[in-house]
C-alpha positions as CSV (number, residue, x, y, z in Angstrom):
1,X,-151.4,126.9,27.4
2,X,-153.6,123.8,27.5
3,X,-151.6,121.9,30.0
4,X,-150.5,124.4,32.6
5,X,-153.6,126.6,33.4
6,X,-152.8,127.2,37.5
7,X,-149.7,129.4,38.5
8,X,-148.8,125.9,40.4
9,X,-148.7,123.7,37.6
10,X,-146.7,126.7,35.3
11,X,-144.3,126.7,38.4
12,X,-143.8,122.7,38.2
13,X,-143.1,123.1,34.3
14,X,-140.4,125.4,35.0
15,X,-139.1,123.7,37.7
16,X,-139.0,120.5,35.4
17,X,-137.2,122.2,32.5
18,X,-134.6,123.8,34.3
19,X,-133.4,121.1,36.0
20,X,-133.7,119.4,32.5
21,X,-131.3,121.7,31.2
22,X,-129.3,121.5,34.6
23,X,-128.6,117.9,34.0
24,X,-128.0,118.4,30.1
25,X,-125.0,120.7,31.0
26,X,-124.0,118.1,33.6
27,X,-124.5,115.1,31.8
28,X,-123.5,115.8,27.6
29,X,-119.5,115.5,27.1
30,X,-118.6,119.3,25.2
31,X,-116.8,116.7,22.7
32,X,-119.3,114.1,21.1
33,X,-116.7,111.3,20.8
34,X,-116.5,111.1,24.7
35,X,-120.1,110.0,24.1
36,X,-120.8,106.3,26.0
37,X,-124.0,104.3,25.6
38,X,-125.6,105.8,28.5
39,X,-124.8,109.8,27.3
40,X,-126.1,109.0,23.9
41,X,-129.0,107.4,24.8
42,X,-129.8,110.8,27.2
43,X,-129.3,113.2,24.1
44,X,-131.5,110.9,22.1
45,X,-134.4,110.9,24.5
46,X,-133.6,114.7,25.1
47,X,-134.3,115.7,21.6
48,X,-137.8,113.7,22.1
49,X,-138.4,115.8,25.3
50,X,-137.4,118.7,23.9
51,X,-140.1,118.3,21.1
52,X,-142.8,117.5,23.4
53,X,-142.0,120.2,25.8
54,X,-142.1,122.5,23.1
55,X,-146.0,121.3,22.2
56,X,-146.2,122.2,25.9
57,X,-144.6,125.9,26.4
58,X,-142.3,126.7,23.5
59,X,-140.7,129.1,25.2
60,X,-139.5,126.9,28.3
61,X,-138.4,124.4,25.5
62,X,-136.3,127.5,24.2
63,X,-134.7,128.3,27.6
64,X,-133.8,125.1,27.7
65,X,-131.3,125.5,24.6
66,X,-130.8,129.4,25.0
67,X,-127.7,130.5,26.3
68,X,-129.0,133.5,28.5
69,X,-127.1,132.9,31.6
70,X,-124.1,132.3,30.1
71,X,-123.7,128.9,30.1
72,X,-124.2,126.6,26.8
73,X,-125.2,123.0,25.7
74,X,-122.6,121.3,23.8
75,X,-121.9,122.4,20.1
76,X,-122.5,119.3,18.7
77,X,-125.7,118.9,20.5
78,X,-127.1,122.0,19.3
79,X,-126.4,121.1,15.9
80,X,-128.4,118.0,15.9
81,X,-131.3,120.2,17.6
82,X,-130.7,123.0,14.7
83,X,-131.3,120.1,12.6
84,X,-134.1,118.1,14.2
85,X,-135.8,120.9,15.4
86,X,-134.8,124.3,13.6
87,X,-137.6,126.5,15.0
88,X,-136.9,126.0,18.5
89,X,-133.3,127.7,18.5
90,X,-134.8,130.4,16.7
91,X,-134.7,133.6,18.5
C-alpha cells in the first residue's frame, strides 16, 4: 500500500472511510426519489471517492459498501456502484 506505509497514516485512512460510510447511511434517502440536489450531488461525488479510495486500499473501499455490521447503503445506491464499479461489491 503505496499511500499508507506508517500504522498512523493506515489508522487515518480507516478513520476517514468509516466515517465516509457513517455519513453515507446518514445522508442517502433508502428511496432514490426523495433525492434533492444536494443528496444527489453527495452520491455522485461518492461513487468518485469510492473509486479513488479503492486505488488506495481496496478493502477499506469494500467496507465501505459491505454490510458486515448489519447496517446497509441504500438499494438503489448499490446498484449504481454494482454498475459503475462491479469489482468492488465483490466478495
Amino acid at each position: 500500500m503505496a499511500y499508507a506505509k506508517r500504522p498512523a497514516d493506515r489508522d487515518v485512512i480507516y478513520f476517514l472511510a468509516q466515517s465516509f460510510r457513517d455519513r453515507l447511511l446518514l445522508e442517502l434517502p433508502e428511496d432514490k426519489e426523495k433525492l434533492d440536489a444536494k443528496t444527489k450531488n453527495l452520491a455522485f461525488r461518492a461513487k468518485a471517492m469510492m473509486k479513488d479510495l479503492s486505488l488506495i486500499n481496496y478493502e477499506l473501499a469494500q467496507m465501505i459498501v459491505s454490510d458486515d455490521d448489519g447496517k446497509t447503503l441504500p438499494d438503489w445506491f448499490m446498484v449504481e456502484m454494482v454498475r459503475d464499479l462491479p469489482r468492488l461489491v465483490q466478495k
